[in-house]
C-alpha positions in Angstrom: 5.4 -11.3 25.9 6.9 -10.3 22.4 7.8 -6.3 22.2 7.2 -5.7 18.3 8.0 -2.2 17.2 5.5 -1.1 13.7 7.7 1.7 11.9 5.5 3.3 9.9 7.7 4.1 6.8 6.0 6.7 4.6 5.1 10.0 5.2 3.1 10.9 2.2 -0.8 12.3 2.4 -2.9 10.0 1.7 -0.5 6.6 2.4 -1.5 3.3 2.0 0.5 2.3 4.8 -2.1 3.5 7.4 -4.2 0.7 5.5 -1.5 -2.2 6.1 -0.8 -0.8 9.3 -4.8 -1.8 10.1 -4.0 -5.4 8.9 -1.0 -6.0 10.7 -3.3 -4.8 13.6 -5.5 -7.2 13.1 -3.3 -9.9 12.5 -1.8 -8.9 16.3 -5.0 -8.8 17.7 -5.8 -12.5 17.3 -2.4 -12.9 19.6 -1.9 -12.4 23.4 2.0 -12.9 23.3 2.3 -9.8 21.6 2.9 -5.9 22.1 3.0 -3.3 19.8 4.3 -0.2 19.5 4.0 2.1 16.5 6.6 4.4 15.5 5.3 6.7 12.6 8.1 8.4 10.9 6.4 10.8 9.6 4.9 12.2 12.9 8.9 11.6 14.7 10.3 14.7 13.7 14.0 13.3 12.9 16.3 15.2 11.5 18.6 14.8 8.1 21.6 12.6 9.3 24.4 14.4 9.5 26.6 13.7 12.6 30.1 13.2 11.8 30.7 9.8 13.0 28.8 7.1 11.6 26.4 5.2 14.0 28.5 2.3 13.7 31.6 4.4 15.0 32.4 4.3 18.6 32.8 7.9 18.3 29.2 7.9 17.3 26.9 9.9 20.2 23.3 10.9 19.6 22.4 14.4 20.5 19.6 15.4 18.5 16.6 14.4 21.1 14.1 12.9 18.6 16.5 10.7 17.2 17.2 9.4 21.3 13.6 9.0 21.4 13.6 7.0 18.5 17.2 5.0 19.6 15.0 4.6 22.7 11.7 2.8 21.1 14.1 0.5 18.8 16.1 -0.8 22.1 12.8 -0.9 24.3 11.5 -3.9 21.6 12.7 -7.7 21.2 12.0 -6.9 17.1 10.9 -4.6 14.3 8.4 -5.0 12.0 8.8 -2.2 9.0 6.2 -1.4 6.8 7.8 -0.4 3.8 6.4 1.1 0.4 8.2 0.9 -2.5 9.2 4.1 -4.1 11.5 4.1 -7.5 12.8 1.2 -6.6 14.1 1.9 -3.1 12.7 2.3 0.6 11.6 6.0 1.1 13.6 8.8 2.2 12.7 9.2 5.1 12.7 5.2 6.2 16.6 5.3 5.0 17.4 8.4 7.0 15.7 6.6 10.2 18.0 3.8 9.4 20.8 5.5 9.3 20.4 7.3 12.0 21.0 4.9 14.2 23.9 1.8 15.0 24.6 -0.6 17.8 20.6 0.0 18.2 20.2 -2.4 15.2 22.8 -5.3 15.8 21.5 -8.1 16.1 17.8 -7.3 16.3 15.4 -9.7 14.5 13.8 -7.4 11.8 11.6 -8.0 9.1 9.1 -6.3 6.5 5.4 -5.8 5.2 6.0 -4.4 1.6 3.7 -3.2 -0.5 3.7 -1.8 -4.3 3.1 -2.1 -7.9 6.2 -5.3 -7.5 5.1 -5.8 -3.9 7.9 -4.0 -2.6 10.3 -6.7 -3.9 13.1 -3.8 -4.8 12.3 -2.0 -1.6 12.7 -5.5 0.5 15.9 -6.4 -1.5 17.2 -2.9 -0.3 16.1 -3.2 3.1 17.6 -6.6 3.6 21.2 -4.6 2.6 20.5 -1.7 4.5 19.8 -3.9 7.5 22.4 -6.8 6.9 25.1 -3.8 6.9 23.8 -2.5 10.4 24.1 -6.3 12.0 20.2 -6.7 12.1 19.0 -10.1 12.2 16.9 -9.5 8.7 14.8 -12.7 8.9 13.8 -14.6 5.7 10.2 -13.9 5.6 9.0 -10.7 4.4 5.6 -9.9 3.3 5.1 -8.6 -0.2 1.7 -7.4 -1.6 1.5 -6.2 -5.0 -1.2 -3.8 -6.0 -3.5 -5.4 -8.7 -3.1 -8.6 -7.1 -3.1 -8.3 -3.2 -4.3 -4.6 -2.8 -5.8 -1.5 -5.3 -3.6 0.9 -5.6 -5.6 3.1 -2.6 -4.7 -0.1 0.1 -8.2 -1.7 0.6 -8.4 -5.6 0.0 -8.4 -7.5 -3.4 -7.2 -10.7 -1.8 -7.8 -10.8 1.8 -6.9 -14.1 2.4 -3.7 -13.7 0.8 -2.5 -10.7 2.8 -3.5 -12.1 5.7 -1.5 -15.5 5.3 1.4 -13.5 4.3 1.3 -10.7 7.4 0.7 -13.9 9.5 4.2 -15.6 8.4 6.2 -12.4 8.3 4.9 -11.8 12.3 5.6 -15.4 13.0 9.2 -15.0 11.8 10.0 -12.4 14.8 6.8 -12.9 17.6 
């Protein structure tokens, strides 16, 4: 059985990625070799990062609880799925600070992405794939990108179902 940890990464009111979260559900309920877990960043509570070591020091030691929590949930999965929205041209604030929060956690675990925006996330998948490469991930090739106008409206809900689905479907494959 595949451990896939969902991280949820926006925390604005009204987000569309509760919407893609409910397709990458689906797309997991057609398979019985895979768990889930959802981490929602907004809900996690973690704090601006500002230890003095980096994560990647040896130095480094956690002690904020949340963010052992959240250390906790990334090491307790075989891979991470991110769903990422694209805002000015970046991952949000808060996905970056959950990031960098954390080190070793990262190395060599297969990651990948569900993007979604006006370019389909491609900015906010290019900076992820840095972000992740730096912290040893294993950032996998296949990331879904669905642009609004052409895959979703601009509220989440389906223009091209079939689409979405073929492209959640590959990006799971990738780490399940």
């Amino acid at each position: 059985m595949s451990k896939i940890l969902i991280v949820i990464g926006s925390a604005r009111t009204g987000r569309v990625a509760d919407k893609v979260l409910s397709y990458v559900q689906d797309v997991l309920a057609e398979r019985s070799d895979v768990e889930a877990t959802v981490a929602d960043l907004a809900v996690m509570n973690l704090p601006f990062f500002d230890n003095e070591n980096s994560p990647l020091s040896p130095d480094y030691t956690i002690t904020d609880p949340n963010v052992a929590a959240w250390s906790e949930m990334v090491q307790a999965n075989d891979s991470v799925l991110f769903i990422t929205p694209e805002y000015n041209h970046s991952v949000s604030a808060i996905q970056k600070n959950a990031l960098d929060s954390l080190g070793a956690d990262w190395a060599n675990k297969p990651a990948t992405a569900v993007a979604y925006g006006w370019s389909g996330g491609s900015l906010a998948v290019a900076n992820l794939r840095e972000i992740l490469s730096n912290l040893k991930a294993d950032v996998k090739i296949d990331m879904a990108q669905l642009a609004f106008m052409k895959d979703l409206n601009p509220d989440g809900s389906l223009l091209d179902e079939a689409n979405v689905k073929a492209q959640i479907v590959a990006t799971i494959n990738v780490i399940a």
